[in-house]
N, C-alpha and C positions, 0 to 999 in steps of 0.2 A: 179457763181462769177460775179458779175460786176464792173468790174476795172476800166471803167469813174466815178463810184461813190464810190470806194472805201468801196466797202461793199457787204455782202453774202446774198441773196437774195430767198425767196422760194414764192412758190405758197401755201395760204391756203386755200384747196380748200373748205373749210366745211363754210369759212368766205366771200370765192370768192374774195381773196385780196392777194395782193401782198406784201409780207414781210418784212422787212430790220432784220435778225436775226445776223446780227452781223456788226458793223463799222456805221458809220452816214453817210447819204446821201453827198455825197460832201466834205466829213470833214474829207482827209488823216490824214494818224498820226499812231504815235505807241502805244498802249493800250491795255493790258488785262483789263479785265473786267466782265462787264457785259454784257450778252446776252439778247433779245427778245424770249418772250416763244411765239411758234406758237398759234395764238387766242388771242394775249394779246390787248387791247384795243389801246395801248401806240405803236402797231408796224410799224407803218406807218415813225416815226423818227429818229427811230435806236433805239442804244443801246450803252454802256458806252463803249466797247471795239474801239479803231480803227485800221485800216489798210488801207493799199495803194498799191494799183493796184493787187488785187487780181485776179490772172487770172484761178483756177481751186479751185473742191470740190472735195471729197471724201465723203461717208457716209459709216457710220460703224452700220448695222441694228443691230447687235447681244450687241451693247455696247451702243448703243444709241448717238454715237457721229458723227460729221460732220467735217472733214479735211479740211482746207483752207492753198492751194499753194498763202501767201501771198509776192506778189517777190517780191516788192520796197522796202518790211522791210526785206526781206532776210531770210525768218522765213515760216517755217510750223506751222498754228494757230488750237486748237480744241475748238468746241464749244461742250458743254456737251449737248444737248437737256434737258433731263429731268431736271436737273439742273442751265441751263441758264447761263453758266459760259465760257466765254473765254481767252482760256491760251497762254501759247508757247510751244510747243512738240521740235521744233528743230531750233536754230539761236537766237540770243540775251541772254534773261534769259528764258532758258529751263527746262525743262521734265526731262530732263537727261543730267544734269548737269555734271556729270562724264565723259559726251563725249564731246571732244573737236572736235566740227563740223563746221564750220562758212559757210554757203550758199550764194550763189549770184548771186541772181536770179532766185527763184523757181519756175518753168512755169506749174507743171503738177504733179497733185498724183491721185495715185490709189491704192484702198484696195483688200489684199486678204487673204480672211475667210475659204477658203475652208482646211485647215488642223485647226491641233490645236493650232497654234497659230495665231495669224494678223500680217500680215507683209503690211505696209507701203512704197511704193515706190515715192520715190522723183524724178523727171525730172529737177536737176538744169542745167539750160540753159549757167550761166556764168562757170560753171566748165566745163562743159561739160561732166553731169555725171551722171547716175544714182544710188541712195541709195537705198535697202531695211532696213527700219527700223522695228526690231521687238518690236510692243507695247507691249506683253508680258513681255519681257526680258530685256527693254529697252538697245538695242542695235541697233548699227547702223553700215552698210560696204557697199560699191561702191559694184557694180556687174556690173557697165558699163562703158564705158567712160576713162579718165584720171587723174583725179582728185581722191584723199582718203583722208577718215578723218581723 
């Protein structure tokens, strides 16, 4: 995550270049959209989606997707890899719309694949709280902190 540039960032190492696969260099904001596919010619600019101050990732190897703790929109973001698509999973227009969850300040996710299903962990800073969200089930409950959905 590179949160002075508002944008998620990878190494392609096959291309030996550095990527902007999701948000535009400099250009906070709110946007789903579109992604950069790793290799694309166009990756050096961005891509249609934006965010702001994105401060962590998550990778989901078994599903092909990439978690972004986007805090200044308030919003957990997924980019599809295979796909090139970036959404909202949690805060603003979500995923899982049936869950009334508002964040603020998302500092920190991490995934875990090791059962069967993925569970999602959110570190919001302004709650003071930790989420595990299951992307299976699309459900989401505090396991930490003060704060509940």
């Amino acid at each position: 995550a590179d949160r002075t540039n508002h944008a998620a960032r990878v190494v392609d190492l096959a291309a030996r270049a550095l990527v902007t696969l999701a948000g535009r260099l400099g250009g906070k904001g709110f946007a789903d959209g579109s992604a950069v596919q790793i290799g694309a010619a166009s990756a050096a600019g961005g891509s249609g989606a934006r965010l702001h101050s994105p401060r962590a990732v998550a990778v989901d190897g078994r599903a092909d997707e990439l978690y972004i703790a986007d805090a200044s929109n308030h919003a957990i973001r997924k980019v599809n890899l295979g796909g090139t698509v970036v959404s909202t999973v949690v805060g603003h227009t979500q995923l899982f719309p049936e869950i009334a969850l508002s964040l603020d300040f998302p500092c920190g996710v991490a995934l875990d694949t090791s059962g069967t299903t993925r569970r999602l962990y959110i570190a919001d800073a302004g709650a003071h709280a930790v989420y595990a969200a299951d992307l299976d089930r699309a459900t989401i409950a505090p396991v930490a902190g003060t704060a509940a959905p």
